[in-house]
Backbone as ProteinMPNN parsed JSONL, in Angstrom:
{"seq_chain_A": "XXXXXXXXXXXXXXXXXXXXXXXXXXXXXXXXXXXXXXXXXXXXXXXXXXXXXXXXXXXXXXXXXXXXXXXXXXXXXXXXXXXXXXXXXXXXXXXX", "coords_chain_A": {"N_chain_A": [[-14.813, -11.888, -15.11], [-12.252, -9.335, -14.092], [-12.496, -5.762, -15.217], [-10.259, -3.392, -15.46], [-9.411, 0.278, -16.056], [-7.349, 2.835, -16.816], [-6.415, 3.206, -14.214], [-4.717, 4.81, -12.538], [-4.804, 8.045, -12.849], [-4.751, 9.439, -10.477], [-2.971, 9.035, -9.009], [-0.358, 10.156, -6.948], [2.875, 11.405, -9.057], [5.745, 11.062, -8.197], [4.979, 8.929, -6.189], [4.455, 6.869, -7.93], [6.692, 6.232, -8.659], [8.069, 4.62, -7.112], [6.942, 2.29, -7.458], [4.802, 0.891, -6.746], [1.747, -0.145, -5.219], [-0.975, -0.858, -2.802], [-4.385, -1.696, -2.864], [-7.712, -1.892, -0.823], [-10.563, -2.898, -1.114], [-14.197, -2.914, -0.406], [-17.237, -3.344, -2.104], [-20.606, -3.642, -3.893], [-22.118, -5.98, -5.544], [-23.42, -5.576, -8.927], [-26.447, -5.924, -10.983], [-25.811, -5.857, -13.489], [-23.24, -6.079, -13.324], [-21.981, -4.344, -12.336], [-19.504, -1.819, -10.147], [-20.871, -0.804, -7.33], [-21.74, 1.76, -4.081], [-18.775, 2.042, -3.364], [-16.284, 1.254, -0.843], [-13.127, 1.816, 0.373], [-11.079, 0.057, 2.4], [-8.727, -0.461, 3.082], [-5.217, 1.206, 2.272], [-2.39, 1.601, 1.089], [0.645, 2.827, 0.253], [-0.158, 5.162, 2.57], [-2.765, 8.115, 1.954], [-1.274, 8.814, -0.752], [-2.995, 8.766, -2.872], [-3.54, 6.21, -3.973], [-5.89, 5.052, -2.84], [-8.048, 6.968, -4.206], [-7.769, 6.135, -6.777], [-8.053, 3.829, -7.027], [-10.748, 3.578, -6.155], [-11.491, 5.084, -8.263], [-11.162, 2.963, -10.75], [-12.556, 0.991, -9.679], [-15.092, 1.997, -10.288], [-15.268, 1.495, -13.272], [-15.173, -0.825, -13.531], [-16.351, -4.427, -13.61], [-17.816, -7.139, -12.716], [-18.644, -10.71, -13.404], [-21.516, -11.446, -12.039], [-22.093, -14.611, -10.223], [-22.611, -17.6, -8.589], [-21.611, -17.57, -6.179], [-20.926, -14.91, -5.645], [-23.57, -13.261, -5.727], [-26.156, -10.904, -7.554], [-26.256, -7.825, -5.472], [-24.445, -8.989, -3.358], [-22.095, -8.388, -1.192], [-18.677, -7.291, -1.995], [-15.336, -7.614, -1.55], [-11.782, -6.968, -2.221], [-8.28, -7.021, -3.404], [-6.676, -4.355, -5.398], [-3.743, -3.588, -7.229], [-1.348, -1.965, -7.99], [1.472, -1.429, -9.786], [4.529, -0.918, -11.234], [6.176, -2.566, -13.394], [9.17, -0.961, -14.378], [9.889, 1.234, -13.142], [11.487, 3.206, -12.846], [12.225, 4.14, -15.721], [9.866, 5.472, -15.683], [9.202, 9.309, -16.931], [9.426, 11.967, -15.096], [9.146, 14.497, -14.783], [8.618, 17.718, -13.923], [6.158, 20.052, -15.191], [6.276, 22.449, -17.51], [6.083, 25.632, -17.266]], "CA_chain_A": [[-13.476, -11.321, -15.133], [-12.232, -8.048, -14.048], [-11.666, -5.368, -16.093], [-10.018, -1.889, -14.944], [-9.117, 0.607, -17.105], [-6.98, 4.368, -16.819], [-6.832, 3.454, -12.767], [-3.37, 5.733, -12.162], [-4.664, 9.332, -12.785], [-4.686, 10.65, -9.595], [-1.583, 8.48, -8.056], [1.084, 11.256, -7.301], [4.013, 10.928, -9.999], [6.392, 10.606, -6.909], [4.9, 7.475, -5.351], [4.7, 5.463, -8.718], [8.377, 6.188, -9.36], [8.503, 3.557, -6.314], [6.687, 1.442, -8.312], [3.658, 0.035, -5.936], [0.774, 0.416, -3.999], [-1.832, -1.488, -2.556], [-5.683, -0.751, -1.849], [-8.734, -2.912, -0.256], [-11.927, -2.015, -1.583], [-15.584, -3.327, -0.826], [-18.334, -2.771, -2.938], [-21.735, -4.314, -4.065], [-21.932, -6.298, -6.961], [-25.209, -5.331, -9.278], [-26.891, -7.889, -12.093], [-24.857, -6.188, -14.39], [-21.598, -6.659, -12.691], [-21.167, -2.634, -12.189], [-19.273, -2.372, -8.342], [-21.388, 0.388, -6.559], [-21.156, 1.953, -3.001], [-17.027, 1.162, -2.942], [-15.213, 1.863, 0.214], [-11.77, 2.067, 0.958], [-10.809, -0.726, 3.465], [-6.979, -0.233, 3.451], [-4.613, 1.753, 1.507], [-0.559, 1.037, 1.318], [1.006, 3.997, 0.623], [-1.795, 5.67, 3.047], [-2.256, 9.452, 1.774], [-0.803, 9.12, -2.042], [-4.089, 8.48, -4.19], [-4.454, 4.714, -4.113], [-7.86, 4.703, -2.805], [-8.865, 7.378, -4.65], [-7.474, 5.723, -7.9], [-8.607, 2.532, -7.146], [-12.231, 3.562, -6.469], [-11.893, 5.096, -10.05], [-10.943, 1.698, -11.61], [-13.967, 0.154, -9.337], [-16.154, 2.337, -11.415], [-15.033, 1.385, -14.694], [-14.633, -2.719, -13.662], [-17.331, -5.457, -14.071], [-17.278, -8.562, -12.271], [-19.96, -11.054, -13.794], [-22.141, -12.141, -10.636], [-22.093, -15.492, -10.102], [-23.219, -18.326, -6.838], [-20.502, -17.138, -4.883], [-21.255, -12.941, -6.352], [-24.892, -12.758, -6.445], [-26.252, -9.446, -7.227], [-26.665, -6.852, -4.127], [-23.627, -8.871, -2.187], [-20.896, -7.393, -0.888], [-17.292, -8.25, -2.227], [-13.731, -7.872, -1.26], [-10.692, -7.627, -3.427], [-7.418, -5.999, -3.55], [-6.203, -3.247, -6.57], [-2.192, -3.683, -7.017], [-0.656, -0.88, -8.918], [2.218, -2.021, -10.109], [5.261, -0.379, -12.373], [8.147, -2.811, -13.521], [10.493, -0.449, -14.569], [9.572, 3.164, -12.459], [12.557, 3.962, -13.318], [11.888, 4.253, -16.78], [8.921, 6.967, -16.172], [9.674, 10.446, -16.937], [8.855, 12.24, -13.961], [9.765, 15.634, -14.819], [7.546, 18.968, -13.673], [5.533, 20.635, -16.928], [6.919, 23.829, -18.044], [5.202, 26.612, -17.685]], "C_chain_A": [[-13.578, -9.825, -14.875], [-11.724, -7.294, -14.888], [-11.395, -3.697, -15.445], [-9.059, -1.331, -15.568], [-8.742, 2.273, -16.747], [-7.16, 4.324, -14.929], [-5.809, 4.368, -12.325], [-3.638, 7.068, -12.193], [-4.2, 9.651, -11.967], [-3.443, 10.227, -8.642], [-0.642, 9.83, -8.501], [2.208, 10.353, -7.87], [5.153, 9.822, -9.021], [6.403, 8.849, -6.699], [4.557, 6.244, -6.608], [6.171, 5.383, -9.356], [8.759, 5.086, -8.598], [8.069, 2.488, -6.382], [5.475, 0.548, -7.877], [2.877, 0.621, -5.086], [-0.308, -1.078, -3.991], [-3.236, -0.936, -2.065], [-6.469, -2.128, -2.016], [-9.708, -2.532, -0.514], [-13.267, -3.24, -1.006], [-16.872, -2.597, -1.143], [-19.228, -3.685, -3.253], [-21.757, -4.545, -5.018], [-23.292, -6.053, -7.674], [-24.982, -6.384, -9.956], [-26.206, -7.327, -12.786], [-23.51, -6.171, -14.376], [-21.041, -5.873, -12.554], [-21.213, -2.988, -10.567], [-19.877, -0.633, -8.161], [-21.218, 0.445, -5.131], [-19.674, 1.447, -2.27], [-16.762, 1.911, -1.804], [-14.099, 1.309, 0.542], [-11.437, 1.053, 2.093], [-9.653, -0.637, 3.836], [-6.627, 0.529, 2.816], [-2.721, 1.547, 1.894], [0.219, 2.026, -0.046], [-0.282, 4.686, 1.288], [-1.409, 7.314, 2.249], [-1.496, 9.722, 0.529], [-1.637, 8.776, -2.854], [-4.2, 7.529, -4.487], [-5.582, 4.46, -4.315], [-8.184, 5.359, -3.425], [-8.781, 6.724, -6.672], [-7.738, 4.611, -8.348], [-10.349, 2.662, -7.334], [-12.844, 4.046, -7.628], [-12.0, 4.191, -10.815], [-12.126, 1.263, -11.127], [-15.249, 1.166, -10.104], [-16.642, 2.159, -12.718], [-15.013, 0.024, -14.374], [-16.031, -3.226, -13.463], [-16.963, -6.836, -13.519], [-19.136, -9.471, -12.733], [-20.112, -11.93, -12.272], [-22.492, -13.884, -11.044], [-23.075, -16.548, -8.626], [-22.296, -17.889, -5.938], [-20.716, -15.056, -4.829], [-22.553, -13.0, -6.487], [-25.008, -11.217, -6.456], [-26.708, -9.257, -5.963], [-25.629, -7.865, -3.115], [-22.781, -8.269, -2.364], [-19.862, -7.877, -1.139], [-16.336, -7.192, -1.859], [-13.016, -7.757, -2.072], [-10.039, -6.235, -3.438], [-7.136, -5.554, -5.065], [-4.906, -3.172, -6.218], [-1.857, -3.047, -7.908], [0.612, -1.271, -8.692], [3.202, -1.097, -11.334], [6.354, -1.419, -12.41], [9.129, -2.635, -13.873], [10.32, 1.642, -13.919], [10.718, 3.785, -12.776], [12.541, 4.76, -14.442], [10.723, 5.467, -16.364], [9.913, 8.443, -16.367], [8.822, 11.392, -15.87], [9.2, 13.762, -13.886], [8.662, 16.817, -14.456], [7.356, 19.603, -14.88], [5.892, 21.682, -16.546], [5.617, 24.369, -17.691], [4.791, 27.897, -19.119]], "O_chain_A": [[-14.528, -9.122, -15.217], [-10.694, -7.64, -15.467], [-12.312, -2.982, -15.04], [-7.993, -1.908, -15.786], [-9.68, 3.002, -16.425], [-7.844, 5.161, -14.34], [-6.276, 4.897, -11.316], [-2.778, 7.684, -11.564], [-3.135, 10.245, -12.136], [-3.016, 10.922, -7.72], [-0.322, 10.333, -9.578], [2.519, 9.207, -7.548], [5.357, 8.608, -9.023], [7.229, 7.958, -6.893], [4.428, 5.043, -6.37], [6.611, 4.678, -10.264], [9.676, 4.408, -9.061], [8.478, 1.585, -5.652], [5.161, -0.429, -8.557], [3.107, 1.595, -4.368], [-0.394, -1.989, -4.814], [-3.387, -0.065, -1.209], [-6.243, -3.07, -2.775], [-9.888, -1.425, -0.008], [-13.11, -4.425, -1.299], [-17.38, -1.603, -0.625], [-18.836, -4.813, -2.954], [-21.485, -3.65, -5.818], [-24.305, -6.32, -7.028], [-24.151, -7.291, -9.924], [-25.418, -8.185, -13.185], [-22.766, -6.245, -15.354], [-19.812, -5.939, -12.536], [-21.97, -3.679, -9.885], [-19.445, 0.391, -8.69], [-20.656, -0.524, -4.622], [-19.442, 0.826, -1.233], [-16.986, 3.121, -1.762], [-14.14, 0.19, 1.052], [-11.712, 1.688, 3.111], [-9.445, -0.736, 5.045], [-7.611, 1.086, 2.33], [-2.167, 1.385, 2.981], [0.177, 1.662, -1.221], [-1.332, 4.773, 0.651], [-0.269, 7.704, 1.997], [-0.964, 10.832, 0.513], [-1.107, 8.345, -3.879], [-4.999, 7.407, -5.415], [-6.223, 3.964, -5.241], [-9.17, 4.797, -3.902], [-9.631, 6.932, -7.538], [-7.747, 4.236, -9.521], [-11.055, 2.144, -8.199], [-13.971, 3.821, -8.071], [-12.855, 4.301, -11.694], [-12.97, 1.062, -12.0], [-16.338, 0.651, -10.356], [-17.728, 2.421, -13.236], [-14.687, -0.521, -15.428], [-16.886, -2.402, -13.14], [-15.976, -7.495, -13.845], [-20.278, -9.074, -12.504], [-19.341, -12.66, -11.65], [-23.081, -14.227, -12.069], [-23.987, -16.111, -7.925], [-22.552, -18.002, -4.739], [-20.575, -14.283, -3.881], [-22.863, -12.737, -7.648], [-24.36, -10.424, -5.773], [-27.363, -10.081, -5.325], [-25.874, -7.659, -1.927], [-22.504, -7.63, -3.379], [-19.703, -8.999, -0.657], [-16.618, -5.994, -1.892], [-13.326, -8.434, -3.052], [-10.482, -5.087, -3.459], [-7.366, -6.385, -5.944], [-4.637, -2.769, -5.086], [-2.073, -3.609, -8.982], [0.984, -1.48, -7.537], [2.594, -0.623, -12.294], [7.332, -1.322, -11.67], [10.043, -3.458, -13.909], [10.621, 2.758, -14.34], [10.76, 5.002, -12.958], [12.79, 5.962, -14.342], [10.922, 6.521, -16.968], [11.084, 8.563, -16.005], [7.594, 11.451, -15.933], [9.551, 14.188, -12.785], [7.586, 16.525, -14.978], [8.312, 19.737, -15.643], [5.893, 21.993, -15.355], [4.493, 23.871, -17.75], [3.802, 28.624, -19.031]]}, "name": "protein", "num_of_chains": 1, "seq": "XXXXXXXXXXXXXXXXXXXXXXXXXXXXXXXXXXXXXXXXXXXXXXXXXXXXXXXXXXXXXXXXXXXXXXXXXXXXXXXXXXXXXXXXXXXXXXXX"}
């Protein structure tokens, strides 16, 4: 199972007020199910911190290798940032 954890830092406020994004990542699975060398395969908003927010979560996630995942292959798999009420954030600029 995957687990990804604090992946939104670097998404601008802006583009999660619209409540979605999509990114494509592949990366190498090790024996202990850490994803190393990730790259960026797509991004949906291109240019608003997806990929770079996703390849944060692929640092922090764990996939246990399996017959289909051995360690040292290469996997696939989309990161869906998701808000269901963007509305609801507070999106306001910090005081100075």
């Amino acid at each position: 199972m995957t687990a990804l954890v604090g992946a939104c830092g670097s998404v601008k406020p802006t583009v999660l007020a619209e409540g979605q994004g999509v990114v494509r990542l592949e990366c190498t699975i090790q024996e202990d199910g850490r994803l190393t060398d990730c790259n960026v395969l797509s991004e949906r908003p291109v240019g608003q911190g997806f990929g770079e927010a996703a390849l944060s979560a692929a640092r922090q996630a764990r996939l246990e290798p399996d017959a289909l995942r051995p360690p040292g292959a290469k996997v696939q798999y989309n990161i869906r940032f998701r808000l269901d009420e963007p509305a609801a954030l507070d999106l306001q600029p910090p005081r100075a």
